[in-house]
C-alpha positions as CSV (number, residue, x, y, z in Angstrom):
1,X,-14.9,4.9,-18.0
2,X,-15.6,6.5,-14.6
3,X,-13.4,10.1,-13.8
4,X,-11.7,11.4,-10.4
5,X,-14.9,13.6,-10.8
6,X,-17.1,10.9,-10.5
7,X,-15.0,9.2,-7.7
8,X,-15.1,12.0,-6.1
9,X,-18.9,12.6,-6.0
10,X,-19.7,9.1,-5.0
11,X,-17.8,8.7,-2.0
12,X,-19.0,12.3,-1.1
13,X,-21.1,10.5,2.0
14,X,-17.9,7.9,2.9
15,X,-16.0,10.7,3.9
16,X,-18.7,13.2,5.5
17,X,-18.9,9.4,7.6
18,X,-15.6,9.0,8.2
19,X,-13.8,12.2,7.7
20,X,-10.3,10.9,8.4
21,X,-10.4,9.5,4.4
22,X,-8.7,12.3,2.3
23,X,-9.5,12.7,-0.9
24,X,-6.4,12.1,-3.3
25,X,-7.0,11.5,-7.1
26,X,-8.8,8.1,-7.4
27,X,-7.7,7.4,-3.8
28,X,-9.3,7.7,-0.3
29,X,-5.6,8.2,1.9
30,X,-6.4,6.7,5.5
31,X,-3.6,9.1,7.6
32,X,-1.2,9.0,9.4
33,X,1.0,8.4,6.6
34,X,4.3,7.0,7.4
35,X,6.3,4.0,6.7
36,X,3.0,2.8,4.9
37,X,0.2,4.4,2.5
38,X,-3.0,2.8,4.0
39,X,-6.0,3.6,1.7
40,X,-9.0,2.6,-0.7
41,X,-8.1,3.3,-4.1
42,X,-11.4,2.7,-7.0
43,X,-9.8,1.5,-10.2
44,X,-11.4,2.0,-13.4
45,X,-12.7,-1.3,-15.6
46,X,-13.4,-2.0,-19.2
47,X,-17.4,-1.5,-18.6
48,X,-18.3,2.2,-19.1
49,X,-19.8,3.7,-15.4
50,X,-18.3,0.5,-13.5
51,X,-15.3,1.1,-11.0
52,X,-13.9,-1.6,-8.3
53,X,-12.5,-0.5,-5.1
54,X,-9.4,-1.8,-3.8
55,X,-8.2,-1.7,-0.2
56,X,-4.0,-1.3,0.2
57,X,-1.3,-0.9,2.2
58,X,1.9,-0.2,0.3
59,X,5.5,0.2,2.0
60,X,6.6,3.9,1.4
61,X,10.4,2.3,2.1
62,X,9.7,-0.5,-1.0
63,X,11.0,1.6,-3.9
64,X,8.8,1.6,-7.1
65,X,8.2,3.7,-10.1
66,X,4.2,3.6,-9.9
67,X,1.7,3.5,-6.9
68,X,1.6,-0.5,-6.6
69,X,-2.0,-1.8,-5.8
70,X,-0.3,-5.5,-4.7
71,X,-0.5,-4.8,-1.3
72,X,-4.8,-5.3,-1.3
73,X,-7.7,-7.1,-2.9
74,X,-10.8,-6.0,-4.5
75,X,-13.6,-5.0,-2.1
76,X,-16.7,-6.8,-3.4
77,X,-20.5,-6.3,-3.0
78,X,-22.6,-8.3,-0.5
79,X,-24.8,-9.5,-3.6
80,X,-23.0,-11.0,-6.4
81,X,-25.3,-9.8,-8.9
82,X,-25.3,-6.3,-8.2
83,X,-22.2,-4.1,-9.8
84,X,-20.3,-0.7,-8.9
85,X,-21.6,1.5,-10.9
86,X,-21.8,5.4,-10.6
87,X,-25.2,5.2,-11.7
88,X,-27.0,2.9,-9.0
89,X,-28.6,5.0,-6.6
90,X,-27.3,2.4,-3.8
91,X,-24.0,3.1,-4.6
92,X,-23.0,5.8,-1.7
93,X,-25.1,3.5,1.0
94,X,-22.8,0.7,-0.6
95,X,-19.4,2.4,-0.2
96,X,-19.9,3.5,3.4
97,X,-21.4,-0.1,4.5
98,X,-18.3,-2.0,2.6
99,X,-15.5,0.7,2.9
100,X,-16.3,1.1,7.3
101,X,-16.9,-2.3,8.0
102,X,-14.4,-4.8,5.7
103,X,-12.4,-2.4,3.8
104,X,-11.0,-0.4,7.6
105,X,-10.9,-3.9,9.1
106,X,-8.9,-4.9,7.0
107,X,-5.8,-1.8,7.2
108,X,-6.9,0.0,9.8
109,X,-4.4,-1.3,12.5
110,X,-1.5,-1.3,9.8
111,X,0.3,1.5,10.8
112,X,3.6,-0.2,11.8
113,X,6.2,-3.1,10.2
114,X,4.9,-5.7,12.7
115,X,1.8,-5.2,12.1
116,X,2.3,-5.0,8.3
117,X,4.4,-8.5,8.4
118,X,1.3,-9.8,9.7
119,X,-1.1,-8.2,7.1
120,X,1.2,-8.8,4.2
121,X,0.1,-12.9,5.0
122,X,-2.8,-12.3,4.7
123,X,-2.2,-11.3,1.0
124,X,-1.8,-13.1,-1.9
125,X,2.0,-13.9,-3.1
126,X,1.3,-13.3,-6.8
127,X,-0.7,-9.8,-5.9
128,X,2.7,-8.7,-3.7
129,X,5.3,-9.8,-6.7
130,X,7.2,-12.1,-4.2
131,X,8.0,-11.3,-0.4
132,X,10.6,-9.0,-1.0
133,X,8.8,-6.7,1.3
134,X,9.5,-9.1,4.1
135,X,13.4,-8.7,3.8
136,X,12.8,-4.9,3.6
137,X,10.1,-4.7,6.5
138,X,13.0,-7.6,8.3
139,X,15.6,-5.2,7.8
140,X,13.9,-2.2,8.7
141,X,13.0,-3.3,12.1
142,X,16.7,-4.4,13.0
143,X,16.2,-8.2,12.7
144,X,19.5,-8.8,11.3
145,X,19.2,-12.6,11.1
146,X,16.2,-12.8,9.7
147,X,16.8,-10.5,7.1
148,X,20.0,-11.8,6.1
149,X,18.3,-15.3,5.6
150,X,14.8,-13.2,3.6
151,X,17.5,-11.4,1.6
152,X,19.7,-14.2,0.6
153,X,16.6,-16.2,-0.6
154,X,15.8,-13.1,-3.1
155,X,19.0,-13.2,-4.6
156,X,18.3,-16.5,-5.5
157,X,14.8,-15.9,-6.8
158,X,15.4,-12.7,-8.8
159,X,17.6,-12.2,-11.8
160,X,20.9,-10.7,-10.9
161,X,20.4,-7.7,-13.1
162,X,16.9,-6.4,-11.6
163,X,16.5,-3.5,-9.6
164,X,15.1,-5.8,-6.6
165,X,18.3,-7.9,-6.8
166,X,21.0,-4.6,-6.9
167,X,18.8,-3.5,-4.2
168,X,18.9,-6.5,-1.7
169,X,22.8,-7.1,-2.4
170,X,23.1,-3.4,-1.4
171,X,21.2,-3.7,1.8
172,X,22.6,-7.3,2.7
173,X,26.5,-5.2,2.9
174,X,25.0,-2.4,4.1
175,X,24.0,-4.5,7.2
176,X,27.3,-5.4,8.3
177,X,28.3,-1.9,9.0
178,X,25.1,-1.4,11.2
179,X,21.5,-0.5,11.4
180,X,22.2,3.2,11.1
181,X,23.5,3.3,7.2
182,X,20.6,0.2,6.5
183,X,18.1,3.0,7.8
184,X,19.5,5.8,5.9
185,X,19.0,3.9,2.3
186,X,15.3,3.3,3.4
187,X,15.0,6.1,4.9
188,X,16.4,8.3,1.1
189,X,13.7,4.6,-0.8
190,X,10.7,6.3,1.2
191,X,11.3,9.6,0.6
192,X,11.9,9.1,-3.2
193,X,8.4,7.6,-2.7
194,X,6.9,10.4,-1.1
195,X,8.0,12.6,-3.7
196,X,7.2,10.2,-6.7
197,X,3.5,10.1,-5.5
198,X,3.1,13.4,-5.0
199,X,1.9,12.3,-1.5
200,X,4.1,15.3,0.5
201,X,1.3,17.0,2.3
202,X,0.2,13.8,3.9
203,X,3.4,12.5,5.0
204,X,4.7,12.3,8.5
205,X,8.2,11.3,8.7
206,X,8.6,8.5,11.1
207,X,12.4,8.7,11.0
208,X,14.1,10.3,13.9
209,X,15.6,13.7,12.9
């Protein structure tokens, strides 16, 4: 199975090319980091040398125990045939070609909720575990309607004694009492985030002071 170390030499040329990418485990970070964690991350696979990439944006205020890789989709080679493997001598050329020209298409321009509502469509439902991150993203941006109606559907399509259900019915009474003590609970969900992926040094906070 391929290492960090290997990662790490392999996309050696990606970010001498684009030199925004920081280097993070087996993750390229795209920065500015702030409500969202925009990024390529190369998962390992059964088949010893072979990694796929995955492009992702995941929602820092969407609280989780583990880095969630829903967000994406696989980044696949131009030639069916051909594999990523550490050990093809193509595979640098490959990464910057692939990586620059779908994988930054792709999240680039996410770097705020509207325009994460609108890549989050693009996504398949299964990949994202539902659309909670709708009525999160809904009731982060003030849209107190909509998120009411996105948050009364989830109680109805999770079991009353999951953390995404406790969650929404918390948010749903918070929102009665105003937009200031909704953002203060997703405010505390995305720094617990922060902190759970050890992603502090890359984080700008976008919430006012």
């Amino acid at each position: 199975m391929t290492t960090t170390a290997d990662i790490k030499r392999v996309t050696r040329l990606l970010r001498e090319q684009e030199p925004r990418l920081i280097y993070f485990k087996r993750m390229l970070i795209l920065p500015p980091v702030g409500h969202y964690l925009r990024g390529f991350f190369f998962n390992q696979t059964s088949t010893k040398d072979v990694f796929q990439p995955y492009y992702m944006v995941q929602p820092l205020y969407r609280p989780t125990e583990v880095l969630v890789l829903g967000y994406g989709d696989y980044l696949y080679l131009r030639d069916t045939r051909d594999r990523w493997s550490i050990k093809d001598p193509r595979i640098e050329k490959w990464l910057v070609d692939i990586v620059l020209s779908d994988g930054m298409r792709r999240i680039g321009s996410v770097d705020n909720p509207e325009a994460f509502l609108e890549y989050s469509k693009s996504v398949q439902t299964w990949r994202t575990g539902g659309d909670w991150h709708v009525f999160l993203t809904l009731a982060l941006l003030g849209q107190v309607d909509k998120a009411r109606a996105a948050g009364l559907k989830n109680l109805q399509s999770y079991r009353s004694d999951s953390n995404i259900w406790r969650h929404t019915r918390r948010l749903l009474l918070l929102m009665d009492s105003g937009q200031a003590r909704v953002d203060r609970v997703l405010k505390s969900w995305e720094q617990m985030m922060v902190r759970r992926l050890k992603i502090e040094p890359y984080w700008q906070s976008p919430w006012p002071s």
